[in-house]
C-alpha positions in Angstrom: 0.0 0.0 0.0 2.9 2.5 1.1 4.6 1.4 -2.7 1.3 2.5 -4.9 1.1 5.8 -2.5 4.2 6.7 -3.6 3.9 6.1 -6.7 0.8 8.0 -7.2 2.7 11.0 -5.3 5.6 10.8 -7.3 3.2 10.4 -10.6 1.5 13.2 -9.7 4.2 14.9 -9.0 5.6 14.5 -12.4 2.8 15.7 -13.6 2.6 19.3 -11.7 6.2 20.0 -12.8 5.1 19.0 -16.8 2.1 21.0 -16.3 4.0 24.1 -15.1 6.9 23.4 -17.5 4.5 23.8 -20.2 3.0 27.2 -18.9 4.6 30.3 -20.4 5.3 33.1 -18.1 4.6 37.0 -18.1 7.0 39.4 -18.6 5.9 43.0 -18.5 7.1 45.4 -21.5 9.5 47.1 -18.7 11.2 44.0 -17.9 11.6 42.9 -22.0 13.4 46.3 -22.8 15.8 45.9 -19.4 16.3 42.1 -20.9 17.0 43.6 -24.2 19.5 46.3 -23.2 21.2 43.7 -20.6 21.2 40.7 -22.5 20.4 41.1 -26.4 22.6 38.6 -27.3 21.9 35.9 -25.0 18.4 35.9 -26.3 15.5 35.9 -29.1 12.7 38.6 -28.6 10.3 38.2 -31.5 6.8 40.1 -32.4 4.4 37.5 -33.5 1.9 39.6 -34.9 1.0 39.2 -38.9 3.2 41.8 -40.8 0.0 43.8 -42.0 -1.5 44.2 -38.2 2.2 45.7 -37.9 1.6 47.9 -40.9 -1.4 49.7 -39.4 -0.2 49.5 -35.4 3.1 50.1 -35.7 6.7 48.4 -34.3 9.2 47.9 -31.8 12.7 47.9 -33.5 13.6 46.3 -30.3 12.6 43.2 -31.7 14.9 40.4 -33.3 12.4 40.0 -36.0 8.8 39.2 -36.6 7.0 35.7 -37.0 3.8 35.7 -37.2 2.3 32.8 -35.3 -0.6 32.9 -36.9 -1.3 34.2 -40.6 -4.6 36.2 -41.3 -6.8 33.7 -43.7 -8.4 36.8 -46.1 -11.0 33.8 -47.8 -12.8 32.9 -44.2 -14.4 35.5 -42.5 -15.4 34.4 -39.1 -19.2 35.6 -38.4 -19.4 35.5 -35.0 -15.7 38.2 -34.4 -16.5 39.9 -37.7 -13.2 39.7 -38.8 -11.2 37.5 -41.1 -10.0 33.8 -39.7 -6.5 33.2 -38.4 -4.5 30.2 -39.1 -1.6 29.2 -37.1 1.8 29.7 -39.2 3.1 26.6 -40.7 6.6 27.5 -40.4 6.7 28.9 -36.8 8.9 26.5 -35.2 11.2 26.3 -38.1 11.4 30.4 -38.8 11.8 30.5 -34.9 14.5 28.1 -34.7 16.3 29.9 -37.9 16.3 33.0 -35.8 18.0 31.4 -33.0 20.4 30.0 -35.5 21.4 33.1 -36.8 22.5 34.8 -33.4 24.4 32.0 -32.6 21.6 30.1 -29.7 19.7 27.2 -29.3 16.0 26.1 -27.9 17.7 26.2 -24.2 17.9 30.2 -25.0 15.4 32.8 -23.4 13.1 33.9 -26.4 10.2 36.1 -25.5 7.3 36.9 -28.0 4.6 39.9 -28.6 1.4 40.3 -29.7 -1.1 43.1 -29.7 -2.4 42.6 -26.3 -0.2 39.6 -24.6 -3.4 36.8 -24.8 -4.7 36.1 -28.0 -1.3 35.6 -29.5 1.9 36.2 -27.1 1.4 33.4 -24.4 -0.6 31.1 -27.1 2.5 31.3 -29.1 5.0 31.2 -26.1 3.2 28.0 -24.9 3.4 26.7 -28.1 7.5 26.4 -28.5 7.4 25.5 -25.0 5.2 22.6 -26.0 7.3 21.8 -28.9 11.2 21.4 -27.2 12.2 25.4 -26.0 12.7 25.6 -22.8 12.8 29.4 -21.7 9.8 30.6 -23.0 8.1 33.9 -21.9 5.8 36.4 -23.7 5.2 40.2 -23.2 1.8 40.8 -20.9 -0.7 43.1 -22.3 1.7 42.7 -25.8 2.3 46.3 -28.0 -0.9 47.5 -28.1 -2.3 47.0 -24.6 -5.7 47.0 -22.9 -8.9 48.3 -23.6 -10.0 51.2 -21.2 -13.2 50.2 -19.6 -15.0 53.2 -19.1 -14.9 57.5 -20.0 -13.8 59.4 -23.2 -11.6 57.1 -24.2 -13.6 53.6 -23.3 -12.7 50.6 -26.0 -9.1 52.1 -26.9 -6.0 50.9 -26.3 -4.1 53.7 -24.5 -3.0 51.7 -21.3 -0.2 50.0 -20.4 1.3 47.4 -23.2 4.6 48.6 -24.9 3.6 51.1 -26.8 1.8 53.3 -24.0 4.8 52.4 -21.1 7.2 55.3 -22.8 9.3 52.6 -24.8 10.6 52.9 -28.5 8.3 52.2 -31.3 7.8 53.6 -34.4 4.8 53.6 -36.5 6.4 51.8 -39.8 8.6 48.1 -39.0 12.0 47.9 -39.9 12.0 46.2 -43.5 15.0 44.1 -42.1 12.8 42.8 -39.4 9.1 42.1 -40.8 7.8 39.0 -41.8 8.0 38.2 -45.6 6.5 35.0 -47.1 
């Protein structure tokens, strides 16, 4: 009886660590830039946005380069969002381990990605790699863009916190080095 309680502790145990292994964690847009000035080279930092969102948003030269992790699908529209379906990109993992290749690091190397808000696309995509073999795997929470405001004047736009609103560089055109090109 002692043996199959251990077991089952020890299984279970093993299964809390994969569990949290697999579970990307939050950086905030502060943190990413002191990473990026500290440790640029020791690292992947990639914006995960489709190009075109980037196009109309804006960019963060900060960045390595951008993958997209998922690719806007312009023949589905998706009723219910009113907006055009997303496919995740078929090349992610490859394009993302070409980047690490060309600075020189691995999938044991600290890569962080960003989306628009941090949710829909930056821990999704962190998650992902971490599922798939990277091991240091975080993603920028609330992304570029940021939140919504809630309420007043300004209720429905994105105008806090994120990268863009925290007083770090961006630009409203991407670096034609850096963007995503099929």
């Amino acid at each position: 009886m002692k043996t199959l309680l251990a077991s089952a502790v020890l299984a279970f145990g093993l299964a809390a660590t994969t569990v949290q292994a697999e579970e990307a964690l939050a950086v905030t847009p502060q943190q990413t830039w002191q990473m990026v000035q500290e440790q640029s080279s020791d690292m992947l930092f990639i914006d995960v946005r489709d190009p075109v969102e980037i196009m109309f948003i804006g960019f963060t030269d900060a960045v390595d380069r951008n993958i997209p992790f998922q690719l806007v699908d312009r023949t589905r529209w998706n009723e219910k969002k009113g907006v055009f379906a997303m496919e995740i990109n078929d090349g992610f993992v490859a394009q993302v381990d070409q980047a690490l290749a060309d600075k020189g690091l691995d999938r044991d190397s600290l890569i962080i990605t960003m989306c628009r808000s941090g949710s829909a696309r930056g821990k999704p995509s962190a998650e992902y790699l971490l599922e798939r073999g990277f091991s240091n795997v975080k993603y920028v929470e609330n992304g570029f863009q940021g939140s919504t405001v809630k309420q007043g004047e300004k209720q429905g736009m994105r105008v806090k916190n994120g990268w863009q609103n925290s007083g770090l560089p961006w630009a409203p055109k991407a670096n034609p080095e850096k963007i995503f090109r099929p």
